[in-house]
C-alpha positions in Angstrom: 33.5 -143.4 -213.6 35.6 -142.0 -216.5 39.6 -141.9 -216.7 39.7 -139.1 -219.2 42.8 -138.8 -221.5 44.6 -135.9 -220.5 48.2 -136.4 -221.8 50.4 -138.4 -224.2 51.0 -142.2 -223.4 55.0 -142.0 -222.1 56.8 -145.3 -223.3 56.5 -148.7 -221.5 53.1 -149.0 -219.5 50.7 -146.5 -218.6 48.9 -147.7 -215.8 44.5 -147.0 -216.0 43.2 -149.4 -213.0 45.1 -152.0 -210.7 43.7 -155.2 -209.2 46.2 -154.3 -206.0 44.3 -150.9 -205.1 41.2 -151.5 -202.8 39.4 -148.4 -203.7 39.7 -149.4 -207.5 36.3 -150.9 -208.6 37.5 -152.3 -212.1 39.1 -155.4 -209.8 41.9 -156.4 -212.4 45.1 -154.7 -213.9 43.9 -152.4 -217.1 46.3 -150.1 -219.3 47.3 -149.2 -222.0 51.6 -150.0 -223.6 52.9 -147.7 -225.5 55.9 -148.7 -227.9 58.2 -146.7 -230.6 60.3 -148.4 -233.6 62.6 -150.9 -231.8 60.8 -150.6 -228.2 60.8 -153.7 -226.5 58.8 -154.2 -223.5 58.9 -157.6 -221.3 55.8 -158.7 -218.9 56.5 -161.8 -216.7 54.6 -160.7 -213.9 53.1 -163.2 -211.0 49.4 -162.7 -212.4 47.8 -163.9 -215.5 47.8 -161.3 -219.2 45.7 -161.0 -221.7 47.3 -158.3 -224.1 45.6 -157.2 -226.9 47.0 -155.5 -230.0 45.5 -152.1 -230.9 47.5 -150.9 -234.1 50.9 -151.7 -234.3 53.8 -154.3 -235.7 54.9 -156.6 -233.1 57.3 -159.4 -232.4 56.1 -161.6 -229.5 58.4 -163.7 -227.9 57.3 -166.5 -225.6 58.3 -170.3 -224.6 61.2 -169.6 -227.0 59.5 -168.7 -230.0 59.0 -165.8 -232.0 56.0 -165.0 -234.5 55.8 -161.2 -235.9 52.3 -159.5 -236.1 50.5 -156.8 -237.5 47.0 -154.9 -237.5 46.2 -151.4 -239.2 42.7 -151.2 -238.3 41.2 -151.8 -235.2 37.5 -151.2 -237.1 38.0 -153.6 -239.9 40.2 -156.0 -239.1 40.2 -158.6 -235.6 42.6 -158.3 -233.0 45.4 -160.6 -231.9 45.8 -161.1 -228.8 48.4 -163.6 -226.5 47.0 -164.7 -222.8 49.9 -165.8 -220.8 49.8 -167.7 -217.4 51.7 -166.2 -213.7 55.3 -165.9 -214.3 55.6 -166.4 -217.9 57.5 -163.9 -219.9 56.5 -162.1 -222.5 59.2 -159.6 -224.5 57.5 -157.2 -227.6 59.4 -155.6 -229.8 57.6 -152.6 -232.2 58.7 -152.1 -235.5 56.5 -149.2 -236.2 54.5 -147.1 -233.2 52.2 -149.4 -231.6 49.2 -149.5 -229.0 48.3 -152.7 -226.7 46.2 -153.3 -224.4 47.2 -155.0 -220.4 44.7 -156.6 -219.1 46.1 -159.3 -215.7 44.3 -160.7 -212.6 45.5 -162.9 -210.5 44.8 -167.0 -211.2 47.0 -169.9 -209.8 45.4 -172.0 -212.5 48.6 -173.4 -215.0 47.8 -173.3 -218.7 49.9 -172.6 -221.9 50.8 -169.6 -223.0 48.7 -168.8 -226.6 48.5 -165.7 -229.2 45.5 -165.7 -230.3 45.3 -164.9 -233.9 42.8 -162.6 -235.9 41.3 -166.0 -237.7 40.6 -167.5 -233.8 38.3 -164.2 -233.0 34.5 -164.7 -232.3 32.2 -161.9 -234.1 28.6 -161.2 -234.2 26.4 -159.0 -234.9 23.7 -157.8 -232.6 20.9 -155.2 -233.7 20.3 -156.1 -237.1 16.9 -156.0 -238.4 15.5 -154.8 -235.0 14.6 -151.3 -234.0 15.3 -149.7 -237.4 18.9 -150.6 -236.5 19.5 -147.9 -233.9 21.8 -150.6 -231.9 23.8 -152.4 -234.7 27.3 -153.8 -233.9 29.8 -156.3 -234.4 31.0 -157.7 -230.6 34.3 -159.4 -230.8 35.4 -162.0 -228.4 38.7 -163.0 -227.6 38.6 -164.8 -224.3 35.6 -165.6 -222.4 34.7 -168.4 -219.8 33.6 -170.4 -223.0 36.9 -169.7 -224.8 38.9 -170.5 -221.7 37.6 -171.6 -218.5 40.9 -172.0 -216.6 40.7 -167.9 -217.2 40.1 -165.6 -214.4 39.5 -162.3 -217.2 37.6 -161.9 -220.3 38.2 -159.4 -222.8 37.0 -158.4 -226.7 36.1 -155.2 -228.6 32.9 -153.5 -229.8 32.7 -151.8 -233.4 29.8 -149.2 -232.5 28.8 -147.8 -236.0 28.3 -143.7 -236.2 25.0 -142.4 -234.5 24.2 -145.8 -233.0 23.8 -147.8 -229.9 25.7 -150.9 -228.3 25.0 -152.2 -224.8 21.3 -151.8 -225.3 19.0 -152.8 -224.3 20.2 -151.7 -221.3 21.9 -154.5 -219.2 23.6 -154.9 -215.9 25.7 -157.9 -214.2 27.1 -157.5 -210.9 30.6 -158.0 -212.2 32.6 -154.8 -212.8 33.5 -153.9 -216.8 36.3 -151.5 -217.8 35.6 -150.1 -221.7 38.7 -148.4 -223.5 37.7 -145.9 -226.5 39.0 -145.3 -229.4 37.2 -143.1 -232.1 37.5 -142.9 -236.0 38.2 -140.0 -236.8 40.0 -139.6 -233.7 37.8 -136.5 -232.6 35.0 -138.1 -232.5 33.2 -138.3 -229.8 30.3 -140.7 -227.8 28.2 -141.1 -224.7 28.9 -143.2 -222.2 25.9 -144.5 -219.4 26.4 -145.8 -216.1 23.3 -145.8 -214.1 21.5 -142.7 -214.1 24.5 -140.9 -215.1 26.0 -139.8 -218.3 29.4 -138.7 -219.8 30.7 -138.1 -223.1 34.0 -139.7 -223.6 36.3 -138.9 -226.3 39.5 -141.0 -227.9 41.7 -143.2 -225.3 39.0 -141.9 -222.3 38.5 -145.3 -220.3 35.1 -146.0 -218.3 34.9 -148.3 -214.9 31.5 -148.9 -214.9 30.7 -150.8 -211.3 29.0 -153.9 -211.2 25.3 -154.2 -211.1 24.6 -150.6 -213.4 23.2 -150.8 -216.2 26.2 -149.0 -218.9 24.8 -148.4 -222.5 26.5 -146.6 -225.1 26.2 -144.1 -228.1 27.8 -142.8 -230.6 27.8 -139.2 -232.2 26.7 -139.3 -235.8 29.9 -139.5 -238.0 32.2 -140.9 -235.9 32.4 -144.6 -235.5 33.4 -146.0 -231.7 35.1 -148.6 -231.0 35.8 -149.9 -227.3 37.9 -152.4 -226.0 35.6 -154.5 -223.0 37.2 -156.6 -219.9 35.4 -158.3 -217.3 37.1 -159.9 -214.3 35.3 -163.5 -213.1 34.7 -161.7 -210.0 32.7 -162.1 -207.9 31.9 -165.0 -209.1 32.2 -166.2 -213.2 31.1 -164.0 -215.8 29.1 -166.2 -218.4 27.3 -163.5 -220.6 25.2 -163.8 -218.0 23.2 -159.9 -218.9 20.0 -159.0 -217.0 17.9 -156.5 -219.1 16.2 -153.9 -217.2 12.1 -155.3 -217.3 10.8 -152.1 -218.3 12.7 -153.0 -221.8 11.5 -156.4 -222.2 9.2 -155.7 -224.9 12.9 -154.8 -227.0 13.6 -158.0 -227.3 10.6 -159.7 -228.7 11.4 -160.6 -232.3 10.6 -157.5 -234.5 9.5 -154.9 -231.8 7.1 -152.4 -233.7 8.3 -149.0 -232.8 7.1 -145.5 -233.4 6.2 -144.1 -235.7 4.3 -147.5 -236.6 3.8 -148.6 -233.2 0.3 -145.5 -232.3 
């Protein structure tokens, strides 16, 4: 399913999926805050955060401190990001327009509250040297079982370069996965699989893709995509644990001959 963009984010939150409707499949809190020079927002809510800076200049105050950060490109530079435990608030203050994402789900488990920087980010690449590059990508991850195993959510960012492929082979999990798009320039434009369907998506559209589809993505030559991902550990805990479709299995043997020099 696609949430398309069809108006301005207003001020504050804008709400995309909630963990506390039935019918919604994503299974966690997902949105997007939206903040003007000297907006403050404030989050202590009774579930646990992750939330992510897209492009802004922040002050995050938490546990009585205060620490001031910045990112100008969501493409070249890593995100920060602070995951905060039930009940513990949170105020942001903008000094410039800025973007974040909300990600919450509920988890009794108590940890500390923790921003974590640009320098803490996991990257690699997938796709290089393998099927002339048609899939090459940088995956970010910010929190993930590994990361943080008293976490109920995992969440990180794909850099899909122009005309390529990320989520491919094509892989499904039976946990649900919300992606968030943003394109550069911002009328760009991508493709978006889940199942046997197939939508194009354009800048701030958001795809719930339902657990146990398989969801690969493209992007239109000349515009580079890049996509926020979240996973709830529900049903039970997400640890990368991707099943490729079989018919595809030859895709990841080391250095797959394709056409034209596989006749």
């Amino acid at each position: 399913m696609i949430v398309k963009n069809e108006k301005e984010y207003e001020v504050g939150y804008n709400e995309i999926t909630s963990v506390d409707d039935k019918n919604d499949i994503a299974c966690m809190d997902f949105g997007i805050i939206k903040l003007g020079k000297n907006d403050s927002y404030t989050s202590s809510e009774e579930k646990e955060r992750a939330i992510l800076l897209i492009l802004g200049d922040v002050t995050f105050e938490l546990d009585g401190k205060k620490e001031r950060v910045s990112r100008n490109s969501f493409l070249d530079e890593n995100p920060v990001c602070i995951h905060l435990p039930k009940s513990i608030e949170v105020k942001i203050t903008a000094h410039e327009e800025t973007e974040l994402a909300y990600q919450a789900v509920y988890n009794d488990n108590s940890f500390d509250a923790k921003i974590y920087t640009q320098e803490e980010c996991v990257t690699d690449q997938f796709g290089k040297g393998v099927m002339g590059e048609t899939s090459l990508r940088y995956v970010r991850t910010v929190i993930d079982d590994s990361i943080a195993p008293y976490s109920n959510l995992v969440i990180g960012e794909v850099i899909n370069f122009p005309g390529r492929w990320s989520s491919y082979p094509e892989h499904h999990h039976i946990h649900p996965e919300v992606y968030h798009y943003r394109f550069f320039p911002d009328q760009g434009f991508g493709f978006s699989g889940e199942g046997d369907n197939v939508y194009k998506v354009n800048d701030r559209d958001t795809a719930v893709i339902k657990g146990g589809l398989v969801h690969p993505q493209t992007a239109a030559p000349g515009y580079a995509m890049y996509y926020i991902w979240l996973i709830p550990h529900t049903p039970t805990r997400w640890r990368k644990d991707r099943e490729f479709m079989e018919k595809d299995g030859w895709l990841l043997e080391d250095n797959p001959i394709i056409w034209p020099d596989k006749k």
